[in-house]
C-alpha positions in Angstrom: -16.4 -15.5 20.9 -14.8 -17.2 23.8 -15.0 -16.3 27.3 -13.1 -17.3 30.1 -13.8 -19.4 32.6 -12.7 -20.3 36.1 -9.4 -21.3 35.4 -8.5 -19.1 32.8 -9.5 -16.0 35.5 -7.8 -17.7 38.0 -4.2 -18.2 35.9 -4.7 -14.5 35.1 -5.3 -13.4 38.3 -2.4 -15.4 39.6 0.0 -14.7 36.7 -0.9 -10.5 37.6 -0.6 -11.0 41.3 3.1 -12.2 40.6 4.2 -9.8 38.5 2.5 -6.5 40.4 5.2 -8.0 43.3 8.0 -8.4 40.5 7.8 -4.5 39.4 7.5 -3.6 43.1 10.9 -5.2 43.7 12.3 -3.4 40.4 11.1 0.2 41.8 13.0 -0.9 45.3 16.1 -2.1 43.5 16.0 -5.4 44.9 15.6 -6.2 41.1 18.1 -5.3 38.4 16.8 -4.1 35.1 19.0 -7.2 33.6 16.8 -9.3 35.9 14.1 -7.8 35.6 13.7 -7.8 31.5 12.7 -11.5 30.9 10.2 -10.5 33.7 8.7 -7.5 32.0 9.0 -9.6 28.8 7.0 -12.6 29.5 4.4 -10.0 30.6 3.9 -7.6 27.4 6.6 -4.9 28.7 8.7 -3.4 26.5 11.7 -0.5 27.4 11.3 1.4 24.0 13.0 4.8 23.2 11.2 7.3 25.7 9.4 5.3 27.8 8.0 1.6 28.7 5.6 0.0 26.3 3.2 -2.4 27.5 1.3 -4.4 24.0 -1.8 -5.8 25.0 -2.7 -9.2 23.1 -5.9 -9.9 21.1 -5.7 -13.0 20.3 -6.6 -13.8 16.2 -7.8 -10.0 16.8 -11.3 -10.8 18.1 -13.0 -8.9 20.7 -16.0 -7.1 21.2 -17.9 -3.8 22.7 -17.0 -4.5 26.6 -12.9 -5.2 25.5 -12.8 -2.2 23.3 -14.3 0.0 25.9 -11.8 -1.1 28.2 -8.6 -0.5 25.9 -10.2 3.0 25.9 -10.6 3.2 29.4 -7.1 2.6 29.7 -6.2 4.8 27.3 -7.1 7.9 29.0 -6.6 6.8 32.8 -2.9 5.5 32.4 -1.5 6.7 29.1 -2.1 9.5 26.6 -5.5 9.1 25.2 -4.8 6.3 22.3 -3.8 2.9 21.4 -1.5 1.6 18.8 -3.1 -1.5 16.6 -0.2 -3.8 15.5 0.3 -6.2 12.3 0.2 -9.0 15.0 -3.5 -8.2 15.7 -2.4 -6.3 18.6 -2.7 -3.0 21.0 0.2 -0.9 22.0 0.7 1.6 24.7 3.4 3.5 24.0 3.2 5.4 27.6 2.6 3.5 30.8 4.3 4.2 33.9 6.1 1.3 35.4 4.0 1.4 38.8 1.1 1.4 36.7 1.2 -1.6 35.0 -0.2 -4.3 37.7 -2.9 -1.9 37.8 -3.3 -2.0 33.7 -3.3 -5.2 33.7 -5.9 -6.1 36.5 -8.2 -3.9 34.2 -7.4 -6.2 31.4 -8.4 -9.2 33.4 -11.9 -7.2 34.4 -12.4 -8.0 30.7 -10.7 -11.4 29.7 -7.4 -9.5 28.3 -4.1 -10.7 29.1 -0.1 -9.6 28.0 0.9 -12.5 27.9 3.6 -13.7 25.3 2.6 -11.2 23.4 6.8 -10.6 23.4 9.6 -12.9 24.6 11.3 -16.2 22.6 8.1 -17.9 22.9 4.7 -18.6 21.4 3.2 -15.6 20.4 -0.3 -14.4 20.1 -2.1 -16.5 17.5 -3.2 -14.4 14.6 -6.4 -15.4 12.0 -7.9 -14.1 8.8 -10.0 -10.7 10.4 -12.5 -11.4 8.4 -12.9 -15.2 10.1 -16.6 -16.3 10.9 -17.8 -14.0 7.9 -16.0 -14.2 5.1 -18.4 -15.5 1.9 -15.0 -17.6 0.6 -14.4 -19.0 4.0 -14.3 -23.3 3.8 -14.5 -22.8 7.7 -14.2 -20.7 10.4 -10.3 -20.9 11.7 -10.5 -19.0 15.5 -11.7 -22.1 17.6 -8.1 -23.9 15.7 -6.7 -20.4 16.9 -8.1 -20.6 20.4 -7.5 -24.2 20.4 -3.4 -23.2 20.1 -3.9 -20.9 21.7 -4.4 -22.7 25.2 -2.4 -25.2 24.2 0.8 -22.4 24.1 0.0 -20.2 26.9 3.1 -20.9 29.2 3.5 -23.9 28.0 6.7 -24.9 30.0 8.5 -26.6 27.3 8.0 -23.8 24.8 8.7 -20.8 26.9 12.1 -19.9 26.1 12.6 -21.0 22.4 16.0 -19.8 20.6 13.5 -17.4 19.5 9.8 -15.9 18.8 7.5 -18.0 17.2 4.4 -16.7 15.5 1.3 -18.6 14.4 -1.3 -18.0 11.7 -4.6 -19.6 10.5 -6.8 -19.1 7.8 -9.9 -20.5 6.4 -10.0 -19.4 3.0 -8.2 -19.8 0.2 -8.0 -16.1 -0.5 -5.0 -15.5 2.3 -5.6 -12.3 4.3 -3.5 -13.4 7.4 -0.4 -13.6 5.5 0.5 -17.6 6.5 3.4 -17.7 4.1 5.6 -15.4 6.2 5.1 -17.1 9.8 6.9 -19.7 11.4 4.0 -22.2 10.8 0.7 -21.6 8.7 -2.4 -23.4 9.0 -4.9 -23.4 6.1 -7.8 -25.2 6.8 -8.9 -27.2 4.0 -10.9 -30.7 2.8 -10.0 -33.5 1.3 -11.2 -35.8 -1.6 -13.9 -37.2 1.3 -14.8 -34.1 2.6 -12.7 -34.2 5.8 -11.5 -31.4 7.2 -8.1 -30.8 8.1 -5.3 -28.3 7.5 -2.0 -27.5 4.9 0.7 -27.0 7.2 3.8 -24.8 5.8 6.3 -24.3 7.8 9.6 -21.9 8.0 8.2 -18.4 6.9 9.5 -15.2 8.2 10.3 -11.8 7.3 13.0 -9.8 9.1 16.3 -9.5 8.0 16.6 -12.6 5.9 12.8 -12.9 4.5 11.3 -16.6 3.3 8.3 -17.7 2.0 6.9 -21.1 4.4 7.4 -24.1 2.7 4.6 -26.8 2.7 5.4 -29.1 5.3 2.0 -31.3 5.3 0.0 -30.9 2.3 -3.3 -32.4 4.5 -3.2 -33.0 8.4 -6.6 -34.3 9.6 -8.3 -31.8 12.0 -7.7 -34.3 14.8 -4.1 -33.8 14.5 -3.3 -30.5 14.8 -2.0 -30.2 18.5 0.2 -32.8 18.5 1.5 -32.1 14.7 2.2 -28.6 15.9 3.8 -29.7 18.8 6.2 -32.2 17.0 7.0 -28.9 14.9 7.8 -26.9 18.0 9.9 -29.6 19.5 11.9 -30.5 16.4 12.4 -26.9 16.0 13.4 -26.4 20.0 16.1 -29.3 19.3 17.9 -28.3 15.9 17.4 -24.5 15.9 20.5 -22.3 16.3 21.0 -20.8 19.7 24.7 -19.3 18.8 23.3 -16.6 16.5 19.9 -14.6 17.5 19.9 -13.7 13.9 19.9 -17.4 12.8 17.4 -18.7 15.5 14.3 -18.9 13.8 12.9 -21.4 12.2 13.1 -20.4 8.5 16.7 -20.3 9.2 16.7 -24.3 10.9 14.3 -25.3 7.2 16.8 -23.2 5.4 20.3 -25.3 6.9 18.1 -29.0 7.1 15.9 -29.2 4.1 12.8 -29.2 4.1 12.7 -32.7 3.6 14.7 -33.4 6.7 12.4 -31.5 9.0 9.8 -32.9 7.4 11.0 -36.4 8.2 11.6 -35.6 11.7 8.5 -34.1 12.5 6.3 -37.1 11.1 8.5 -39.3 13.1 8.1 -37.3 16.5 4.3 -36.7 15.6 3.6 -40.8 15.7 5.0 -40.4 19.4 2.7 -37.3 20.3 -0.3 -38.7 18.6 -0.8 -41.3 20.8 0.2 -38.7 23.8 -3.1 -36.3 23.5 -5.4 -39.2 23.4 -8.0 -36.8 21.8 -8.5 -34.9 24.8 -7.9 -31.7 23.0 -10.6 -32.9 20.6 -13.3 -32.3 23.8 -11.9 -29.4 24.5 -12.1 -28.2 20.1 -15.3 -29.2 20.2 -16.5 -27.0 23.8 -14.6 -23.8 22.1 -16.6 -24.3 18.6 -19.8 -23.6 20.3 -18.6 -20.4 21.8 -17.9 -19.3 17.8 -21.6 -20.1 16.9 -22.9 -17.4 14.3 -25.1 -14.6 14.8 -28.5 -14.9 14.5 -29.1 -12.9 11.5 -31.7 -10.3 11.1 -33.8 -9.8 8.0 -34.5 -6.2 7.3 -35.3 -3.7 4.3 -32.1 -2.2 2.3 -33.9 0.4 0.8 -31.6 3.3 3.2 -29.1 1.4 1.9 -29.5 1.6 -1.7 -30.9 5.2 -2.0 -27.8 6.6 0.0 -25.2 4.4 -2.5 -27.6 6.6 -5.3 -27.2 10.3 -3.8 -24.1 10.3 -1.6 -21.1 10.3 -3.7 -18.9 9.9 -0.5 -20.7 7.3 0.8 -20.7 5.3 -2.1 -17.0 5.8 -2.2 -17.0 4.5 1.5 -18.6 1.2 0.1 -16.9 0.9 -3.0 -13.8 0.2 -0.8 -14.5 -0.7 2.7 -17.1 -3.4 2.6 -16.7 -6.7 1.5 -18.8 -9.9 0.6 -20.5 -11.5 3.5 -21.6 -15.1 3.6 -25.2 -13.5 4.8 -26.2 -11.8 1.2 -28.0 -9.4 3.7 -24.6 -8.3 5.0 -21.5 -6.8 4.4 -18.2 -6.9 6.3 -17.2 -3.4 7.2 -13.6 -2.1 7.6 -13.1 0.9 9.8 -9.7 2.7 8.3 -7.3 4.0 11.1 -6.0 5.4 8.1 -7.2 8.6 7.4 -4.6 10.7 5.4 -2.3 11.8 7.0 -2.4 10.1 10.6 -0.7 7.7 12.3 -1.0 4.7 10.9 -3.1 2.1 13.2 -3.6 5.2 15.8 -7.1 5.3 17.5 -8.2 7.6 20.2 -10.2 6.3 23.0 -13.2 8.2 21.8 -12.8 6.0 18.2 -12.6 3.2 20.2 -15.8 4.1 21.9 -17.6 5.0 18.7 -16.6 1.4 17.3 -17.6 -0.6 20.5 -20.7 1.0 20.7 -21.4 0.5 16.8 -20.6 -2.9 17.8 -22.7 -3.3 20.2 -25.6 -1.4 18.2 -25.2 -2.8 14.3 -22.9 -5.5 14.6 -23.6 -8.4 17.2 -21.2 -7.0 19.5 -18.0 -8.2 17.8 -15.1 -6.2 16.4 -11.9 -7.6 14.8 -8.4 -6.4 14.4 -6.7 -7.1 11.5 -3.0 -7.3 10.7 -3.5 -4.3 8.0 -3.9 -1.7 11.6 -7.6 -1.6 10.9 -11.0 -2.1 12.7 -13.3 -4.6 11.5 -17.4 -5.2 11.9 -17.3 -8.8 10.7 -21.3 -8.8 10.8 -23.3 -5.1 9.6 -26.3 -5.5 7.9 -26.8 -3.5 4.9 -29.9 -1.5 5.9 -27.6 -0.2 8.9 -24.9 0.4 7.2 -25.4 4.1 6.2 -25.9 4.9 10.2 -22.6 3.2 11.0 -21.3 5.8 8.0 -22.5 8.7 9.6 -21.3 7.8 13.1 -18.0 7.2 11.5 -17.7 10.5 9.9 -18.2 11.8 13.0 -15.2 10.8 14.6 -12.8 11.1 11.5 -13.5 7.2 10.6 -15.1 7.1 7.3 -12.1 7.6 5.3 -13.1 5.5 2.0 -9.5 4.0 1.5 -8.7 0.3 2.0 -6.6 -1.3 0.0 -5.8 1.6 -1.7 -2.3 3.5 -1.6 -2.9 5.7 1.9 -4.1 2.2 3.7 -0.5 1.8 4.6 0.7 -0.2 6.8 3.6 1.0 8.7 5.8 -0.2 11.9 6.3 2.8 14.8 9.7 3.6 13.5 12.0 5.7 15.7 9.0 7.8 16.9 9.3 5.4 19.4 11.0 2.0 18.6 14.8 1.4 20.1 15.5 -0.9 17.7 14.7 1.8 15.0 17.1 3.3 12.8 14.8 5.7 10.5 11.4 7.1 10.9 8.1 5.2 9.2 5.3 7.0 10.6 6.4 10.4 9.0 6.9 8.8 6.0 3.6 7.3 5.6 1.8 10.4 6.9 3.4 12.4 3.6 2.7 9.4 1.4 -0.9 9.6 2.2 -1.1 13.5 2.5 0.7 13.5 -0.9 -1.8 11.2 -2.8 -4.8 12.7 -1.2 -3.6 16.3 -2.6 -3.2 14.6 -6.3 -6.5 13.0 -5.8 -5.2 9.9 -6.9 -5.3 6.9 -5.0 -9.3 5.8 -6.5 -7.3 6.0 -10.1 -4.5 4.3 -9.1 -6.8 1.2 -7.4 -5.5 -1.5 -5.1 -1.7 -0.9 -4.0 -0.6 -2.2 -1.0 3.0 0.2 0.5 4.0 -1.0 3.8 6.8 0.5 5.6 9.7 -0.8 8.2 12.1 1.7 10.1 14.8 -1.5 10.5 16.0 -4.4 9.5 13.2 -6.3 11.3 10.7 -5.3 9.1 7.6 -5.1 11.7 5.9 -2.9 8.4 6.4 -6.0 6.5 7.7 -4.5 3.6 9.1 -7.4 2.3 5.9 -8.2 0.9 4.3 -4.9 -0.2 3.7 -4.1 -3.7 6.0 -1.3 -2.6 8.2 -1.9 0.2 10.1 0.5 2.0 13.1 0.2 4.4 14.6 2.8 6.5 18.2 2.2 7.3 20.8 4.2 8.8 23.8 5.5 6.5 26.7 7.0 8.2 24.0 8.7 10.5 21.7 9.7 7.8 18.4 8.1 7.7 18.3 6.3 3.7 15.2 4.7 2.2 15.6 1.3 0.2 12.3 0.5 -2.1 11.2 -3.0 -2.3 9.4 -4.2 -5.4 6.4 -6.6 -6.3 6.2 -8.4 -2.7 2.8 -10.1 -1.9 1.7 -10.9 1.2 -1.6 -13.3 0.0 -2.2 -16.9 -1.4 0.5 -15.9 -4.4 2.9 -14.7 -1.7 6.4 -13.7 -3.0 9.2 -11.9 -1.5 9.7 -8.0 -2.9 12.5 -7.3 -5.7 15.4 -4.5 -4.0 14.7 -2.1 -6.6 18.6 -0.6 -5.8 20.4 2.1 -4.4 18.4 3.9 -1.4 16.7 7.5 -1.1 16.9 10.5 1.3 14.4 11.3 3.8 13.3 14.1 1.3 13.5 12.3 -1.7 11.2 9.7 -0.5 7.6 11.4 -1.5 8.8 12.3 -5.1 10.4 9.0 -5.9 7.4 7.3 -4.8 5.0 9.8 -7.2 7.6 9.0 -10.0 7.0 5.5 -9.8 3.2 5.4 -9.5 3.1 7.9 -12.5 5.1 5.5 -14.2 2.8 2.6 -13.8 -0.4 4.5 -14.6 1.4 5.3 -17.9 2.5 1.5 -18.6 -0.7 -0.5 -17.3 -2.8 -1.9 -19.9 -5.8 -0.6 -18.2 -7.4 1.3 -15.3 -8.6 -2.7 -14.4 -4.8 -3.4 -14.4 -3.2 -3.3 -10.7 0.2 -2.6 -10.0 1.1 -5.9 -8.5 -0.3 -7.1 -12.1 1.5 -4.6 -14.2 4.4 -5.6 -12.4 4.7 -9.1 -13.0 3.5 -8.7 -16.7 6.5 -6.5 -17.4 9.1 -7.1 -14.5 11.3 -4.6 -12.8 12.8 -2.5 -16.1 10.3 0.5 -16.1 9.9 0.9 -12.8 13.2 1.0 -11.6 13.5 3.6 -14.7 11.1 5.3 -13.2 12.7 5.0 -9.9 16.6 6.1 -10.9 16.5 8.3 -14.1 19.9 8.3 -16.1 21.3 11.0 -14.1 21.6 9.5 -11.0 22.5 6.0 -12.1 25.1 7.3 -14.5 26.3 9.6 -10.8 25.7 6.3 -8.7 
């Protein structure tokens, strides 16, 4: 994991001091709050619907016992006891007071944590596979490539007030779990005929109100390259990109009018000029930040526990069945704490969970947690002969609920709980779904399924690529639900079919139980996913399912 050093505390310490003096002249008026928002912004501050909202950034969502202690920490000193983990690999406080933040964020520094660009038309915090460093289908590890950008972004003073956001992603496996085809530009890291390693760069990915999948913009960059590649991106993108619409800012929108050919002949020829700029002193510094991702050293260990608790606890061997995953270390297992249990807020964690999982950390898992985009918790490194204690603690604290993947692991934005830009509630929504499923005692039957919900147009919830996507709009003041069908946020990524007309706040629950009892009538087996199902027969019988005659003859 990397850890600061001087300068890095000292830019942070700096960058604080500066801003604790810009929110004291906001409380004494000498500040507007029209001058004082790209302030706030460029600091992680957000004026939501009740109150300010500070998001904290963890960059490609790695952190370990002493950071999560800290989050908690601030939890309960300056807001209400909990954090909010975000699909950018994120924390949220939804509470601060404004003459608490300078103090918030000297805590954060304690630590190593910034809120930096974690908002503002800028690069934003650089997000990675969660299970990075672990994964058994991982070609290599993609967070030093993520650290790597990120130092290479963090205020850089060309790239600090783009038409609009810009989000990064890297993966290292071919089996996508950072969604890469829905950012602005997606690394994959990858090898060549030779054996080199490099990266497939697509470019011009986005979800919001006009989703697109990226486009590959260089099927094989050499590892070498990637800073100043990136950067000829960025400054191709700076140059062209709208700056007359907001809407038509990013740069899925600048691909969409160009071609992809055009931007693709325009970076190339801007990259021959930054190629030669870097002179491979980013290379130097690559190489120092690999050594601070080193593995573990691995313990060997009996798994007898292991095995005999799979054999005589039903609910833990449910707990296995869908929250651990293959680690490269046959010994091991990657273990995914749901913030999920049914009927909670999605990606919710109190600061005593958050002190349960750092300590677990700290105890069982080499001291490193990670955040993914999915709102859950992550031990990247358990071995199996401690993973029945890490169940028990978990069950302690309301964290052993044996869903991911499955149709309560939802994923959903804040909604207008909180969010001003919201125009219907998600959080409620997914609270009933969950509640709803767990009372039919269904979702082990129904099997992977993957519902994400947004309460606007900007589709934080990233419906756009669930197998069921929902959208909350406003109607003529009346919240109305659109469904979204066969998205897919992975390696086969596709935007989701609109099914058709919307449904009421109270209709929401039932339409969605129609159309999961539809599919498990219609699949071919119990092996047979929705997502499957649903490209095998296309959108006919579920939107059946969805409208019955009745209502479409009435619509």
């Amino acid at each position: 994991m990397y850890r600061y050093n001087d300068f890095d505390r000292d830019f942070i310490t700096e960058r604080n001091r500066q801003f604790r003096a810009q929110v004291q002249r906001r409380i004494d008026g000498s500040l507007t709050e029209d001058e004082f928002r790209p302030l706030r912004l460029m600091n992680g501050l957000y004026l939501q619907l009740h109150a300010y909202m500070l998001r904290v950034a963890i960059p490609y969502g790695t952190l370990n016992s002493a950071k999560m202690h800290k989050l908690a920490d601030i939890a309960d000193k300056w807001d209400k006891g909990y954090g909010h983990f975000t699909t950018r690999q994120n924390i949220q406080y939804n509470w601060p007071k404004l003459t608490d933040v300078p103090d918030i964020l000297d805590a954060l520094a304690e630590v190593g944590m910034h809120a930096i660009q974690t908002s503002g038309n800028c690069v934003r915090n650089v997000t990675a596979d969660h299970f990075a460093g672990a994964a058994a289908d991982e070609i290599e590890d993609p967070r030093p490539s993520a650290e790597l950008l990120r130092q290479w972004s963090m205020d850089h003073p060309e790239f600090a007030f783009l038409g609009r956001k810009f989000k990064l992603a890297v993966t290292g496996s071919p089996n996508d779990r950072a969604v890469i085809k829905a950012h602005d530009v997606g690394l994959i890291l990858k090898r060549n005929d030779a054996g080199d390693p490099g990266y497939q760069v697509l470019v011009g990915g986005g979800l919001g109100r006009t989703p697109m999948i990226g486009k590959v913009l260089r099927d094989f960059l050499p590892a070498q390259d990637l800073l100043p590649y990136v950067e000829s991106i960025l400054q191709i993108y700076n140059f062209l990109g709208r700056r007359d619409n907001k809407y038509k800012a990013r740069i899925k929108i600048t691909v969409h009018e160009n071609g992809i050919e055009t931007i693709r002949e325009l970076v190339e020829e801007r990259f021959k000029l930054q190629r030669a700029a870097f002179g491979g002193n980013d290379q130097k510094l690559l190489a120092e930040i690999k050594e601070a991702f080193a593995e573990p050293e691995y313990t060997s260990a009996p798994i007898k526990a292991f095995l005999d608790k799979q054999n005589s606890d039903a609910a833990f061997r449910s707990f296995t069945d869908t929250n651990l995953a293959t680690h490269k270390n046959p010994d091991y297992n990657i273990l995914t704490i749901s913030i999920k249990a049914h009927g909670k807020t999605p990606g919710d964690a109190t600061s005593e969970q958050m002190r349960v999982m750092a300590d677990l950390a700290k105890k069982y898992g080499h001291d490193e947690l990670r955040i993914s985009h999915e709102q859950n918790v992550i031990l990247p490194h358990v071995h199996k002969g401690d993973i029945p204690a890490v169940y028990d603690a978990l069950r302690e604290v309301g964290l052993a609920t044996a869903n991911i993947g499955l149709i309560s692991d939802i994923i959903a934005c804040p909604g207008m709980d909180y969010c001003g830009l919201a125009t219907a509630r998600s959080i409620p929504v997914a609270q009933k779904i969950a509640t709803r499923f767990d009372e039919l005692k269904l979702e082990h039957d129904i099997g992977a399924l993957k519902i994400k919900i947004s309460g606007c147009i900007n589709a934080c919830g990233h419906h756009h690529v669930g197998h069921i996507g929902i959208l909350g709009l406003d109607r003529a003041g009346v919240e109305n639900y659109q469904i979204t069908l066969g998205g897919d946020g992975s390696e086969t990524a596709v935007i989701g079919e609109h099914a058709g007309p919307g449904f009421a706040y109270d209709e929401i629950v039932p339409t969605i139980e129609r159309l999961i009892y539809a599919y498990l009538d219609i699949r071919e087996s119990s092996d047979e996913t929705f997502l499957q199902t649903y490209r095998r027969l296309g959108a006919a019988p579920f939107k059946s399912a969805l409208y019955p005659a009745t209502r479409i003859a009435a619509e």
